[in-house]
N, C-alpha and C positions, 0 to 999 in steps of 0.2 A: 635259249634253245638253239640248237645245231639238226639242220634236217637238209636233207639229202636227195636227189631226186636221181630218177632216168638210170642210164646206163654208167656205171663208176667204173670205167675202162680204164686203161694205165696214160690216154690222151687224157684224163684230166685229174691225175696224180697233183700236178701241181697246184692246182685248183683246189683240190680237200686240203691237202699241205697247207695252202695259205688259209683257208676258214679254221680250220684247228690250230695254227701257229698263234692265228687273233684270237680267238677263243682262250689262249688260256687262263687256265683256273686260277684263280685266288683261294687262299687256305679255305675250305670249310663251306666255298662257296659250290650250291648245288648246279647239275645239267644233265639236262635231258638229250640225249644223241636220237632222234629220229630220222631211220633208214626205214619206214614203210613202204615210200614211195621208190624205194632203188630196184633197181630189175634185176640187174649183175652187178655183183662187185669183184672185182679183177682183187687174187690173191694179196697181192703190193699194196695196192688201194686199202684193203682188211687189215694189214699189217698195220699202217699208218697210222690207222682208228685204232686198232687195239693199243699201240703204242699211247697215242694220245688219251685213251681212257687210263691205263695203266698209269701213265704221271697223273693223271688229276684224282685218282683215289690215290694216291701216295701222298697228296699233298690235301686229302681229308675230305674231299668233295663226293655228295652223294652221286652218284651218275646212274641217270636211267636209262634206259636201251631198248629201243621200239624196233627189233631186228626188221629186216626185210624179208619178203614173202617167202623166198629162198633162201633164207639162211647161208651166207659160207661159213664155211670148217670153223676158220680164224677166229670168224666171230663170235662162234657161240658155243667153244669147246676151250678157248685158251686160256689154262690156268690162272695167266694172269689177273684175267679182270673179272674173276669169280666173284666178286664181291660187288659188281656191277648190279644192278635190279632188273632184271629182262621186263617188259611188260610188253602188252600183245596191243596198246594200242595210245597215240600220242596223250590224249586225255588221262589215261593210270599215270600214266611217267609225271605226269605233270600235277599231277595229283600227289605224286611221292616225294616231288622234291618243292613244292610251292602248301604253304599254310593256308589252312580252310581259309576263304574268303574271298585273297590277295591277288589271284591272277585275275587278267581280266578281259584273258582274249586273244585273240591275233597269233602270230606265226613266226 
């Protein structure tokens, strides 16, 4: 799981840059992106992630999406990552991409 907090200002573009760079997907392997806790996300900063969701469903991964209170445009209009799962709360996401039983906690 990839979560996200505070203010996602273009001061820490490089900072999601490098959590999403480490993050990447493996064929088929599931992720949950949770932005509940983000307050603004700076346009660039939106881009970055929808980028990074966009490769990791190209390369077959369920990806769930826990937007932010405020929604930006990027996030949750861009064609691309229509096939993403939106869920309204970290526990559904986590519930979509983890088999009844298996998770077991934590953050």
């Amino acid at each position: 799981m990839i979560a996200f907090a505070g203010e996602l200002a273009m001061a820490r573009y490089p900072e999601v840059h490098g959590v999403l760079e480490a993050a990447k997907v493996s064929k088929g392997r599931p992720l949950v992106l949770d932005l509940s806790a983000a307050v603004h996300v700076d346009p660039m900063v939106a881009g970055e992630i929808v980028l990074f969701v966009r490769r990791s469903l190209r390369y077959g991964a369920t990806v769930a999406i826990v937007p932010p209170p405020h929604p930006n445009e990027w996030l949750t209009h861009a064609a691309s990552i229509r096939d993403a799962h939106f869920r309204e709360t970290r526990e559904e996401a986590l519930a979509l991409v983890t088999p009844a039983g298996r998770f077991s906690g934590g953050g």
